[in-house]
MARZA-459549 format. One line per field, with one value per residue: chain; x, y, z of N, C-alpha, C in turn. Coordinates in Angstrom, 3 decimals. Example, Ala and Ser with C-alpha at 12.3 -4.5 7.8 and 13.67 -1.06 7.14 Angstrom:
2
mol: [A,A]
n_xx: [13.190,12.850]
n_yy: [-5.690,-2.250]
n_zz: [7.800,7.080]
ca_xx: [12.300,13.670]
ca_yy: [-4.500,-1.060]
ca_zz: [7.800,7.140]
c_xx: [13.200,12.900]
c_yy: [-3.300,0.030]
c_zz: [7.800,7.870]
! end
This chain:
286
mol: [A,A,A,A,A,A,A,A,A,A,A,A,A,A,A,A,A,A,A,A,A,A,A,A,A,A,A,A,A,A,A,A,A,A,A,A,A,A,A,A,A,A,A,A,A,A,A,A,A,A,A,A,A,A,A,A,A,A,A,A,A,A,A,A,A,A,A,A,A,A,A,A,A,A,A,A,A,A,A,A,A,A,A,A,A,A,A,A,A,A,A,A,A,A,A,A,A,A,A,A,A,A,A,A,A,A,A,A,A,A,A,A,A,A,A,A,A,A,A,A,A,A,A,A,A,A,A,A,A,A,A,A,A,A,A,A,A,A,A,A,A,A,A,A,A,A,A,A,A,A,A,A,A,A,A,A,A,A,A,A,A,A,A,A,A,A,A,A,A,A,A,A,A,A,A,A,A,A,A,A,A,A,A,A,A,A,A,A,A,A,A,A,A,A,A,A,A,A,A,A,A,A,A,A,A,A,A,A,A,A,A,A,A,A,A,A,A,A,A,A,A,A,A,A,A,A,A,A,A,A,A,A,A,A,A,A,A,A,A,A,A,A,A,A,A,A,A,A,A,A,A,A,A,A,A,A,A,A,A,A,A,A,A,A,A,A,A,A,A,A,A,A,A,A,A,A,A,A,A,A,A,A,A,A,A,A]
n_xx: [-12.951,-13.105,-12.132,-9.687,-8.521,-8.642,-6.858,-4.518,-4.287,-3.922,-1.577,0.508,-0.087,0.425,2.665,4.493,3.700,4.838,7.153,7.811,6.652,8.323,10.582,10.253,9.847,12.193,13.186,11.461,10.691,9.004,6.797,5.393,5.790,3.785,1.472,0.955,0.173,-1.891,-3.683,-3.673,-4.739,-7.161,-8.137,-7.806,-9.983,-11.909,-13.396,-15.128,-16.713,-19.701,-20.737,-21.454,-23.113,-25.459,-24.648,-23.833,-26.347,-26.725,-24.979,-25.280,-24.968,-23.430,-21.939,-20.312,-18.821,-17.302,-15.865,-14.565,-12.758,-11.396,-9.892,-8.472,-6.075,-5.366,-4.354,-2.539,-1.049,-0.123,1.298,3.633,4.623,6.251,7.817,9.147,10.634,12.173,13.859,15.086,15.696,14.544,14.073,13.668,12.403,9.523,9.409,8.611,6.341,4.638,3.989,1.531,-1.027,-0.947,-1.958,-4.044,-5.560,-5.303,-6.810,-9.019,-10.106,-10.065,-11.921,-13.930,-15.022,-14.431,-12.772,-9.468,-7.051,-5.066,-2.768,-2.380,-2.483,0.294,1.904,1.381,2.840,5.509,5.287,5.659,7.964,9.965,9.909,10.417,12.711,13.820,13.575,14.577,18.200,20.854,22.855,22.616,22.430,24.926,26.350,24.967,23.423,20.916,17.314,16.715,14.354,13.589,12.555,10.788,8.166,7.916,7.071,4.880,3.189,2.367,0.753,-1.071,-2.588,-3.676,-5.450,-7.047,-7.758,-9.380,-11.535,-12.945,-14.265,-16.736,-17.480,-17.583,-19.339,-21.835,-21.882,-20.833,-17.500,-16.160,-16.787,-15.437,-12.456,-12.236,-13.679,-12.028,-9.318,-9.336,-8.629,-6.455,-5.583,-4.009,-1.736,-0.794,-0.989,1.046,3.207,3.187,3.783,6.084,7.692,8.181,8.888,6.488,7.183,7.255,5.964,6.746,9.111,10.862,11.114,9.648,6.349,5.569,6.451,5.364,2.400,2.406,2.704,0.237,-1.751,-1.372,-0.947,-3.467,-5.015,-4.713,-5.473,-7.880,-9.151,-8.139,-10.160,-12.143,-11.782,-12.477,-14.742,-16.334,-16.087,-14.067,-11.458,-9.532,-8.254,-8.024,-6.526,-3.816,-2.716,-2.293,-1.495,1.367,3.015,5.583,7.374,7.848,8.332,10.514,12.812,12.083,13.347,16.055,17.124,16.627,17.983,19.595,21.147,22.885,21.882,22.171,23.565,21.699,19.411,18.883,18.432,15.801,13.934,13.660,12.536,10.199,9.036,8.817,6.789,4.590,3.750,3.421,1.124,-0.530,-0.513,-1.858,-4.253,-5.580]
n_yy: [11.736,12.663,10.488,9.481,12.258,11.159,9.018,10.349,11.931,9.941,8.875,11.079,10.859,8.360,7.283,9.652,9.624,6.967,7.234,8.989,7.683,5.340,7.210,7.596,4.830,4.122,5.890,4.695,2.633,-0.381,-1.211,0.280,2.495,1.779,1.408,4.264,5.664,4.621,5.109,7.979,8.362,7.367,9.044,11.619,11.479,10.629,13.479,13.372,11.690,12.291,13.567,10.879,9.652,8.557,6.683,4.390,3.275,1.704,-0.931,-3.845,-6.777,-9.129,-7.733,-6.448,-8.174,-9.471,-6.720,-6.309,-8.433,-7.971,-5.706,-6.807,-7.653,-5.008,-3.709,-5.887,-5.864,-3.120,-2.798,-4.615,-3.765,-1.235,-2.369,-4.146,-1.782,-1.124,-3.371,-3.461,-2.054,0.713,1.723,-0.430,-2.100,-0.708,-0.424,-3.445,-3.671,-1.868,-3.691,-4.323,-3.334,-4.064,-7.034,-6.470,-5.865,-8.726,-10.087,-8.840,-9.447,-12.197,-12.740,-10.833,-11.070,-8.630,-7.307,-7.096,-6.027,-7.764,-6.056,-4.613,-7.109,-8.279,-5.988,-6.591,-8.769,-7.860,-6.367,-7.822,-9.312,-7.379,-7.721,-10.250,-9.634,-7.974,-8.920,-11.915,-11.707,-13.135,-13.937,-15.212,-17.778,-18.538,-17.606,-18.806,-17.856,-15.996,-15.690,-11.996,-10.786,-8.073,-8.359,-10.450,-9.453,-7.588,-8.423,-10.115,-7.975,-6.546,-8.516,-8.524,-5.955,-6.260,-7.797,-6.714,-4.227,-4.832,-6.353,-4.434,-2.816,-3.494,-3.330,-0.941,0.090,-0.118,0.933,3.390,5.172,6.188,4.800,1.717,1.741,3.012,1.109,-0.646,0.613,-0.499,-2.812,-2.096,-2.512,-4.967,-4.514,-3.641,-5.760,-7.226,-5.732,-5.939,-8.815,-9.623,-7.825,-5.385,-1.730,0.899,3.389,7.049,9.711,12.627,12.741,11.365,12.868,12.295,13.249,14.653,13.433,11.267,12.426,13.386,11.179,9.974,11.621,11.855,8.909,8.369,9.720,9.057,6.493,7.158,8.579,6.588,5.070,6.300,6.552,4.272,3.490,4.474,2.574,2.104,0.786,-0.840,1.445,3.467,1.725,0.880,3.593,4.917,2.802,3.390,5.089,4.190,5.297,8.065,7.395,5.787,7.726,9.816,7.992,7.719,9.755,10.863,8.619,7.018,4.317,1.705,-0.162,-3.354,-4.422,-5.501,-5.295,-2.978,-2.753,-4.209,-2.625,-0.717,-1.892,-2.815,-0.587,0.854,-0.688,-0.084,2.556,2.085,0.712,2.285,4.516,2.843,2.428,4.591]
n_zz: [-16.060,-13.357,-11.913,-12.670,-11.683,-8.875,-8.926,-9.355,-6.766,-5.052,-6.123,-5.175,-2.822,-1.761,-2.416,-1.562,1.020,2.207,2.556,4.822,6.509,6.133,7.627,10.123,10.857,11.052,13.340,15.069,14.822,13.372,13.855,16.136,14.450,12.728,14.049,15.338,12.866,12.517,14.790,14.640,12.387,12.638,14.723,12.992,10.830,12.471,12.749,9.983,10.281,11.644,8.737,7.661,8.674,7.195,5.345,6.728,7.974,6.006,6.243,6.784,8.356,7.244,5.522,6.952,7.966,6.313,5.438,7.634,7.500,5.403,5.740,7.745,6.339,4.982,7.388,8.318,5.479,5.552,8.222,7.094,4.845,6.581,7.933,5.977,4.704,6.881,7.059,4.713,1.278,0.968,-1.674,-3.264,-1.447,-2.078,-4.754,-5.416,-3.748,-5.053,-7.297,-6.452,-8.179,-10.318,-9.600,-8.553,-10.534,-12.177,-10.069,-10.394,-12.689,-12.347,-10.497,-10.274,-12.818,-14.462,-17.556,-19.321,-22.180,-24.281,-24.790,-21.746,-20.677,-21.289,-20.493,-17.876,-17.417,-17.432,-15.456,-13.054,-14.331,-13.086,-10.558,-9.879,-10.803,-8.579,-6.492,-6.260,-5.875,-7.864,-7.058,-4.923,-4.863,-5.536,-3.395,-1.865,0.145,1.923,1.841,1.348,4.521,4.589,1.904,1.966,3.419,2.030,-0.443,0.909,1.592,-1.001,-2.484,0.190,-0.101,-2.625,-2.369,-0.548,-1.893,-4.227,-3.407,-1.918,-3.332,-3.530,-1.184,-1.396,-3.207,-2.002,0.608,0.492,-0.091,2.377,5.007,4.423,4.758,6.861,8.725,8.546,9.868,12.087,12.848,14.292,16.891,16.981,16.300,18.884,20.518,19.349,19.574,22.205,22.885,21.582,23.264,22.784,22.932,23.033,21.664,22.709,20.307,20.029,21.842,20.355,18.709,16.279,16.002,13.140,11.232,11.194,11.597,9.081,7.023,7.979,7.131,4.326,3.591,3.623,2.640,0.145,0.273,0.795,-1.611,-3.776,-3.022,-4.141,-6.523,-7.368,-7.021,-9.056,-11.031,-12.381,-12.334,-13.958,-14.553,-12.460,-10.449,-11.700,-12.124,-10.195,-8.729,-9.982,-7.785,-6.787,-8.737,-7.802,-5.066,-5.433,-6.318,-4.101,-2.487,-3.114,-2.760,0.237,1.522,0.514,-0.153,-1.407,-4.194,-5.917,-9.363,-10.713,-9.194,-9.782,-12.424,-12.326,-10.762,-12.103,-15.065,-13.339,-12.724,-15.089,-16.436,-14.443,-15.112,-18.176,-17.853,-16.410,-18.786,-20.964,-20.004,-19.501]
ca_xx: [-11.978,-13.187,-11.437,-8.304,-8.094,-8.717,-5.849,-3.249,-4.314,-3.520,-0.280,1.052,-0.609,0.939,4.435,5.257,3.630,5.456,8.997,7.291,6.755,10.132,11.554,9.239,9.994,13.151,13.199,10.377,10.455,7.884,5.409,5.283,5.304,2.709,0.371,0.977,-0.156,-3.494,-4.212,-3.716,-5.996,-8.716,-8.879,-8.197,-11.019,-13.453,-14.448,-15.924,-18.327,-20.955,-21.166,-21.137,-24.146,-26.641,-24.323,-23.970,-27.351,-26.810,-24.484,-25.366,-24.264,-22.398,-21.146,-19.514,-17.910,-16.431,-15.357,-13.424,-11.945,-9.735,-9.219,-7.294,-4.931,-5.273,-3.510,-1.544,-0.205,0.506,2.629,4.423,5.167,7.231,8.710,10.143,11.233,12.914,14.584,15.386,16.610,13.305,13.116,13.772,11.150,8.770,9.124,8.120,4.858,4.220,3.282,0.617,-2.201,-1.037,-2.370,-5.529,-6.464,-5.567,-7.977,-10.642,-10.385,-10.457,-13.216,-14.914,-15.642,-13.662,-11.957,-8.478,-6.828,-3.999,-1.599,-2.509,-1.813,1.395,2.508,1.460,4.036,6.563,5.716,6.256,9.576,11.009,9.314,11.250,14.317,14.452,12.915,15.642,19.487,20.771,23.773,22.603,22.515,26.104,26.889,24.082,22.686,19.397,16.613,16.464,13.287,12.720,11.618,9.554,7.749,7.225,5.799,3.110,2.246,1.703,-0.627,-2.288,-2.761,-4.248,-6.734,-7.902,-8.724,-9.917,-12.461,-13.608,-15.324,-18.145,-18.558,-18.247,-21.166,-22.998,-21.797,-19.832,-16.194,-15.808,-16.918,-14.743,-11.125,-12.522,-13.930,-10.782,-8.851,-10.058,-7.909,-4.709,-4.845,-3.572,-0.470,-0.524,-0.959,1.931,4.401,3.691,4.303,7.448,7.920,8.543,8.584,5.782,7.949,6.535,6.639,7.344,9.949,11.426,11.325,8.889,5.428,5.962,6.620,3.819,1.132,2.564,2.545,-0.966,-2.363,-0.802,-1.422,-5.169,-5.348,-4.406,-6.593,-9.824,-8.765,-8.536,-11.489,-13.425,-11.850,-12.784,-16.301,-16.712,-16.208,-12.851,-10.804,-8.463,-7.749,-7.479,-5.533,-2.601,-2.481,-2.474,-0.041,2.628,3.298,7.060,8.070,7.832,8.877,11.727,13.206,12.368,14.119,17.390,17.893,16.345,17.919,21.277,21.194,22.978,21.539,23.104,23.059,20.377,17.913,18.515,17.678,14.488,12.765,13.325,11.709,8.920,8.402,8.027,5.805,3.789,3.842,2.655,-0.095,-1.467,-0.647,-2.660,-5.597,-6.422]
ca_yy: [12.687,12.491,8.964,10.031,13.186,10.843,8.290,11.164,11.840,8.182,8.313,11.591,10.427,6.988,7.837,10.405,9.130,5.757,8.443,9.806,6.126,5.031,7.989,7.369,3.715,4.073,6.679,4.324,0.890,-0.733,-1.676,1.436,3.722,1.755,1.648,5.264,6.026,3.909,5.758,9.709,8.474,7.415,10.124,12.613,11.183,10.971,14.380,12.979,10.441,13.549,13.558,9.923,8.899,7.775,5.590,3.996,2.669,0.481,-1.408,-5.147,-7.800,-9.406,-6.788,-5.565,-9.431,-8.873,-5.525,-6.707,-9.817,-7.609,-5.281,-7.465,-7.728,-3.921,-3.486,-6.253,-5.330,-1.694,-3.588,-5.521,-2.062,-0.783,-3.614,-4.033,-0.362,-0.740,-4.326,-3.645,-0.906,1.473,1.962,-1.790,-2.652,-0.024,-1.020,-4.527,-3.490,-1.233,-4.222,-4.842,-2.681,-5.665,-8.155,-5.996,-6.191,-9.894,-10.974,-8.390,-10.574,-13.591,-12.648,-9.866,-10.843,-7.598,-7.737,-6.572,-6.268,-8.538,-5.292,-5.014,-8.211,-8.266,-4.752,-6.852,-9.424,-7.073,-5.728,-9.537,-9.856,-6.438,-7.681,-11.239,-9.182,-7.204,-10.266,-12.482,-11.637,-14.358,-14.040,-15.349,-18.976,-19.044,-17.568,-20.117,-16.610,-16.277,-14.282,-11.069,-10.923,-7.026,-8.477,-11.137,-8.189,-6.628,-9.241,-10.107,-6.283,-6.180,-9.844,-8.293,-4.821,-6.578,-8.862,-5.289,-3.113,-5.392,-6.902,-3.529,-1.668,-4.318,-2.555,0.806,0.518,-0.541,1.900,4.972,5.179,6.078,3.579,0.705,2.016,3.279,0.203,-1.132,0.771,-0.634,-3.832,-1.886,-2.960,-6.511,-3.751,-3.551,-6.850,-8.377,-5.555,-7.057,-10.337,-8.773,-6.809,-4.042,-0.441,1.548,4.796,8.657,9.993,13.641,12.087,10.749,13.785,11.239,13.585,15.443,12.065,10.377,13.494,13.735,9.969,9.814,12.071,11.169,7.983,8.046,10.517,7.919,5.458,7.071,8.708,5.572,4.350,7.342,6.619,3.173,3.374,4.902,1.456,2.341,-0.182,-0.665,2.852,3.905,0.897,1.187,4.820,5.185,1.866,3.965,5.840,3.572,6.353,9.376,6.863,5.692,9.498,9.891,6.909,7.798,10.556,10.599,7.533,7.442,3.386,1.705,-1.197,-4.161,-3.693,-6.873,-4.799,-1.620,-3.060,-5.065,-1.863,-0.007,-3.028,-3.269,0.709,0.838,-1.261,0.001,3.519,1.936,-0.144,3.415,4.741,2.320,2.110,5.720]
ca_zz: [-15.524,-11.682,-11.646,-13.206,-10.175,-7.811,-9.344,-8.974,-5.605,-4.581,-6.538,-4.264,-1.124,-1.244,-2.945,-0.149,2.562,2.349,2.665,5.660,7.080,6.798,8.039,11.468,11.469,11.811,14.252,16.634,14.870,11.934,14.159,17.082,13.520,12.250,15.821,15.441,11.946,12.545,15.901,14.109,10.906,13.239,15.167,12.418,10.087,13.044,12.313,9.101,10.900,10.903,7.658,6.501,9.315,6.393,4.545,7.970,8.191,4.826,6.090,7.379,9.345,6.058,4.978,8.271,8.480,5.194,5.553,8.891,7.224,4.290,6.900,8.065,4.931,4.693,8.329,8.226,4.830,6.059,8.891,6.881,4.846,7.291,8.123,4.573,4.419,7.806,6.916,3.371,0.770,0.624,-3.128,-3.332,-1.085,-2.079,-5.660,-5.254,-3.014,-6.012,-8.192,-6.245,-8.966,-11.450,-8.787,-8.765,-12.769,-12.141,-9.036,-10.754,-14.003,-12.199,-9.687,-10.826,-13.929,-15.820,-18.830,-19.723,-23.355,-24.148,-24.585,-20.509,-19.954,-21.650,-19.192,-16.330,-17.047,-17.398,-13.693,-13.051,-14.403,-12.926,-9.612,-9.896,-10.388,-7.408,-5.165,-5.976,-5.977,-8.437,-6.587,-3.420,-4.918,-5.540,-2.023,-0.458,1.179,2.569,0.992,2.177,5.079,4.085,0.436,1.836,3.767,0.720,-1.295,1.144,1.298,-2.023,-2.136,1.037,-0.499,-3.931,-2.029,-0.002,-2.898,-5.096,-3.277,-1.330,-4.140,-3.823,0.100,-1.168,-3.570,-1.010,1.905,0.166,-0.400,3.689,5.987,4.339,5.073,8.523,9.847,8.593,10.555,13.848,13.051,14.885,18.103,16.214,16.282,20.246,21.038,18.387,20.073,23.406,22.447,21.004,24.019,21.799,23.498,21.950,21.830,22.224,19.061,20.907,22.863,19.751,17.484,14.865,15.525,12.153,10.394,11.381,10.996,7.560,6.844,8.453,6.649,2.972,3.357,4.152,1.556,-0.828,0.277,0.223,-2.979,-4.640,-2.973,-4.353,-7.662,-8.005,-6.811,-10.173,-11.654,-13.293,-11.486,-14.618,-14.953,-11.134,-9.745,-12.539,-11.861,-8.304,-8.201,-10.160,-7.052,-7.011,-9.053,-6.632,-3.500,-5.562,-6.190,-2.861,-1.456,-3.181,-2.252,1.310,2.389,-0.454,0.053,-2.241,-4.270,-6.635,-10.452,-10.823,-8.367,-10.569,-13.638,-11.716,-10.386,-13.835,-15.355,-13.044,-12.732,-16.738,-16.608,-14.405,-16.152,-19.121,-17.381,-16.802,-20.115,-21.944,-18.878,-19.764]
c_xx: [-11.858,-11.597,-10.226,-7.823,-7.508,-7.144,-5.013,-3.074,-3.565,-2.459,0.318,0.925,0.228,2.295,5.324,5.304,4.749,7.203,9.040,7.256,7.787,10.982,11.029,9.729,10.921,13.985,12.648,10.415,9.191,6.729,4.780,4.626,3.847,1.401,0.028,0.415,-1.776,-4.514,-4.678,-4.636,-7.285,-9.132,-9.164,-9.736,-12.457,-14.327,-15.473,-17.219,-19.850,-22.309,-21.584,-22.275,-25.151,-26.348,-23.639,-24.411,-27.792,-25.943,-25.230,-24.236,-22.883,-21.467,-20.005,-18.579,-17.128,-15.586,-13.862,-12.220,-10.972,-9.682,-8.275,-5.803,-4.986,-3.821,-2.365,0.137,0.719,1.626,3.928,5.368,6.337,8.052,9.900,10.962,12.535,14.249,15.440,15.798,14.816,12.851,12.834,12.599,9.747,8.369,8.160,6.514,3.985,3.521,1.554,-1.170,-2.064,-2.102,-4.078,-6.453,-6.616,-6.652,-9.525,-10.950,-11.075,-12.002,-14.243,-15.480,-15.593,-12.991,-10.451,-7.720,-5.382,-3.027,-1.847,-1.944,-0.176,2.329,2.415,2.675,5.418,6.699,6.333,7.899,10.402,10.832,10.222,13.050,14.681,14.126,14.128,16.867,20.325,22.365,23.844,22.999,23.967,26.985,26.310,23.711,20.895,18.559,16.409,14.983,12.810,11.902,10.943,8.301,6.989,6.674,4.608,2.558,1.785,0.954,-1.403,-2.808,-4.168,-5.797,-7.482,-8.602,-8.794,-11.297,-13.201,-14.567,-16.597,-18.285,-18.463,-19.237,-21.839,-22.984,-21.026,-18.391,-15.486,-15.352,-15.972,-13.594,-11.755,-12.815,-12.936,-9.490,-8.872,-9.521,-6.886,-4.264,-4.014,-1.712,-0.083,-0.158,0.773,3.071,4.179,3.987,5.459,8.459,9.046,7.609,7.375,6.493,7.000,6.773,6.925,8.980,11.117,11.393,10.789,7.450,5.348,6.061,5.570,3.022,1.463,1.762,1.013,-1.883,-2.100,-1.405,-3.286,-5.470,-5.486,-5.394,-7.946,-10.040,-8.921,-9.703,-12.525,-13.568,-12.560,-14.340,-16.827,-16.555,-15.004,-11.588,-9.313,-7.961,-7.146,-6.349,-3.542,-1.958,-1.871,-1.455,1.483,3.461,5.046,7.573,8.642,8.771,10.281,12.909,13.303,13.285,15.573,17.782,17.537,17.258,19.310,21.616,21.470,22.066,22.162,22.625,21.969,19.369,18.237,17.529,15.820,13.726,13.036,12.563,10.222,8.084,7.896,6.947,4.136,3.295,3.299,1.550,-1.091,-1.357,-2.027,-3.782,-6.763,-7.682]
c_yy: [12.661,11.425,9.552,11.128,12.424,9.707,9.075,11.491,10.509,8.207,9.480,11.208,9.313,6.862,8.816,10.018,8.222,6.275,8.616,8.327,6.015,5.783,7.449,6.020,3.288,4.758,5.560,3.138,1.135,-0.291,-0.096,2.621,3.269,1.969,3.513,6.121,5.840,4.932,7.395,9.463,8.152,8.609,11.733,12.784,10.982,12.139,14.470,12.525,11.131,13.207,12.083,8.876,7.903,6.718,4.554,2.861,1.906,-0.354,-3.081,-5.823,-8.618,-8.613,-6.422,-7.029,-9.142,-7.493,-5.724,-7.798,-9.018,-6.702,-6.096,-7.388,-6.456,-4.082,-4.265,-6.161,-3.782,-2.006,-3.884,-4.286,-1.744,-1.332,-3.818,-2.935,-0.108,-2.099,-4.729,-2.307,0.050,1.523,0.781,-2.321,-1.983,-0.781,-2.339,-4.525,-2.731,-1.860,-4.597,-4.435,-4.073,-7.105,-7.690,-6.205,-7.650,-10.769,-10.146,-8.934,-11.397,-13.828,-12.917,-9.869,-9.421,-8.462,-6.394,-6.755,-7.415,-7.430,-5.430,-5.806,-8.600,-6.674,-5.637,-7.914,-9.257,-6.355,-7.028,-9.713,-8.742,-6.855,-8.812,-10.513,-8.703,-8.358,-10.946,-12.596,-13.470,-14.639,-15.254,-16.920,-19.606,-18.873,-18.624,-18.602,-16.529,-15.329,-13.355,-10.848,-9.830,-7.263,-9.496,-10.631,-7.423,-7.357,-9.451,-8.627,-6.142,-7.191,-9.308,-6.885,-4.867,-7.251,-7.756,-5.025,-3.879,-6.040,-5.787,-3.062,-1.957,-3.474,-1.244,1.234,0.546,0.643,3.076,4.410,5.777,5.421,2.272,0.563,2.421,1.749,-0.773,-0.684,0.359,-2.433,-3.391,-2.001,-4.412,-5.954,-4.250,-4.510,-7.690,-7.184,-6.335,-8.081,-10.213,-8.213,-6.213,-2.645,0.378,3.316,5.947,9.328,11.651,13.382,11.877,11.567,13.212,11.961,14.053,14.307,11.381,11.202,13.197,11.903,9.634,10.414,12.064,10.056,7.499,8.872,9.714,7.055,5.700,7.832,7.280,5.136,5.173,6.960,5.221,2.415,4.063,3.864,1.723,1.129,-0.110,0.498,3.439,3.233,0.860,2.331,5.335,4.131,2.572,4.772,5.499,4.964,7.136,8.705,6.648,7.207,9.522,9.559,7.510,8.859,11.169,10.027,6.830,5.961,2.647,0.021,-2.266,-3.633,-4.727,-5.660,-3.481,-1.971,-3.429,-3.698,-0.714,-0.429,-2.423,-1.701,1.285,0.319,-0.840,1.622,3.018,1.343,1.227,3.985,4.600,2.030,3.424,6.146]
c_zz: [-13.999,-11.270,-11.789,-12.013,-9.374,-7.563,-8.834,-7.746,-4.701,-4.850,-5.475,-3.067,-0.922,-1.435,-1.503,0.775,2.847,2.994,4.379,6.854,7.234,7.730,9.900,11.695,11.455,13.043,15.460,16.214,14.129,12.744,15.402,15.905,13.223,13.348,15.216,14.484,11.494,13.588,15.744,13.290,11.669,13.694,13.985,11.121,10.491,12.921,11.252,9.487,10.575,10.041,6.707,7.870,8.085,5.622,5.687,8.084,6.779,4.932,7.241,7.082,8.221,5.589,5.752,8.598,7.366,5.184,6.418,8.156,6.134,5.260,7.473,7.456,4.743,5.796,8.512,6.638,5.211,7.318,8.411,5.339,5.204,7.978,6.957,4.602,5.511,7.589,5.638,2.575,0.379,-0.309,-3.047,-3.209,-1.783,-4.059,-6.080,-4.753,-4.039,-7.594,-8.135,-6.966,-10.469,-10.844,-8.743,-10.264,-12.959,-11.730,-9.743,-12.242,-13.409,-11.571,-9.699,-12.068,-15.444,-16.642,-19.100,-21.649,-23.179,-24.008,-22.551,-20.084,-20.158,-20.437,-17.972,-16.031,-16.947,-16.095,-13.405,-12.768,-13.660,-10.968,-8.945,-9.631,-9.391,-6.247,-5.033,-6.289,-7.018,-7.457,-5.521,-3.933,-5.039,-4.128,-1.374,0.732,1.199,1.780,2.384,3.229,4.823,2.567,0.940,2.456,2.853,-0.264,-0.381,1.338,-0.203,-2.586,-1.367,-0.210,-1.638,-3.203,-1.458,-0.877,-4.105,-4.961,-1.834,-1.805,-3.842,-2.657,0.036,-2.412,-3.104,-0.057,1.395,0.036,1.647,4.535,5.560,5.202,6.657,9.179,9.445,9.775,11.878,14.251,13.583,16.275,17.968,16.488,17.433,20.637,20.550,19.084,21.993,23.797,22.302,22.580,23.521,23.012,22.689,22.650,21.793,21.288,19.253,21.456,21.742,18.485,15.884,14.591,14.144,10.969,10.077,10.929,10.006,6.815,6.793,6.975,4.863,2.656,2.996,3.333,0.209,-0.870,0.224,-1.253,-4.313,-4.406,-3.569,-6.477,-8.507,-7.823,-8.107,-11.120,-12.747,-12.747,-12.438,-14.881,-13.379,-10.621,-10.296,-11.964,-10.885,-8.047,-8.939,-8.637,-6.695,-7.085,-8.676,-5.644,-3.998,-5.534,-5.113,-1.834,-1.863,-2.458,-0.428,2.345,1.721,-0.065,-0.935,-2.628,-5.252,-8.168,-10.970,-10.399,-9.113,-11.706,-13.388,-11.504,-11.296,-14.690,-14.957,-12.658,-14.028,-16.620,-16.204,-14.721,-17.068,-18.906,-17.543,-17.255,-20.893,-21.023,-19.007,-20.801]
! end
């Protein structure tokens, strides 16, 4: 039952937030929102530290290289996020990033050494195909049009996303469900640097009527993520990751009517598809 809480947690936290994101990164830009969303969760989660000293002092030198290295693919997926959302149709994108709990049951087969049923596996290819549909416009081949760059955005967010929390749990048996996502966070100056390269403005989010966006965002999001991480340190992986990846659902709702963007009738069908699917993934995960 814990697990299952903690699942639903993850699915509001990450469903809204993602609303809360867009709205911000188009107000300040992907990468300024995202800087901005990294910079509020550190500081607002430092008040934790405190409390999470003893699971601290179990962490070695391996561990802390590993930790850093999907960090990586955490932050740069969360980039590439709001990138999609800002370059593409929100549910659209959001959908697509939403397969990424299929990609998790996959790499923790292949890995990890779990086991899934064939019904499972049969739902996951049905995220698959609804995932295919919204990726690629069949249209485009008869125009000779380009693929859209907000869906290639959103596929590697949801590859990075999968390679994160799939191969975290192993450092939060070891160190708690805390310290992972934190010393993840500490990949976002990768943010700073790639807008000055850019020379991209990093906007005031005061200035720019986006504080309110971001707090929210911030704090949603990161709600989500240690939520799942709490849920899947309970060794539920197939039950949390399904669960917690439905969140589409909510964002889609959200997106329409938020953001009233229209989309083709291919990419309807595709993220009906690939949102069943993953609805029934955590159906039958329960």
């Amino acid at each position: 039952m814990p697990a299952f809480v903690f699942a639903l947690l993850s699915y509001f936290g990450w469903g809204t937030g993602d609303i809360f994101g867009a709205i911000a990164a188009r107000k300040i830009g992907a990468y300024a929102a995202t800087l901005w969303i990294f910079i509020f969760g550190i500081i607002l989660f430092s008040f934790y530290i405190p409390f999470a000293t003893k699971e601290l002092l179990m962490l070695t030198g391996p561990l802390l290289l590993l930790n850093l290295g999907l960090g990586f693919f955490f932050v740069s997926g969360n980039i590439a996020i709001n990138e999609s959302l800002v370059r593409s149709n929100p549910s659209l994108a959001l959908t697509i990033i939403g397969g990424f709990p299929a990609l998790v049951v996959i790499f923790s087969l292949l890995f990890l050494g779990e086991h899934i049923s064939s019904l499972q596996f049969l739902v996951i290819l049905i995220i698959f195909l609804g995932v295919f549909l919204c990726t690629l416009d069949l249209r485009m081949f008869k125009k000779k049009q380009r693929v859209d760059k907000g869906i290639i955005f959103a596929l590697y967010a949801m590859v990075s996303l999968a390679i994160y929390f799939t191969f975290i749990k192993g450092i939060i048996r070891e160190i708690g469900w805390f310290w992972p996502n934190f010393i993840s966070f500490f990949w976002f100056p990768m943010i700073y640097f790639i807008m000055k390269w850019k020379q991209m403005k990093i906007e005031n989010p005061i200035k720019t009527k986006s504080l309110i966006a971001i707090g929210a965002s911030t704090f949603l999001l990161r709600m989500g993520d240690f939520a799942f991480n709490l849920g899947i340190s309970s060794g539920f992986t197939t039950l949390v990751a399904p669960i917690a990846g439905a969140y589409p659902t909510l964002s889609v709702i959200l997106g329409f009517k938020v953001f009233k963007e229209p989309i083709s009738m291919q990419q309807r069908i595709g993220i009906i598809v690939s949102l069943t699917g993953i609805v029934l993934l955590g159906l039958i995960s329960i």
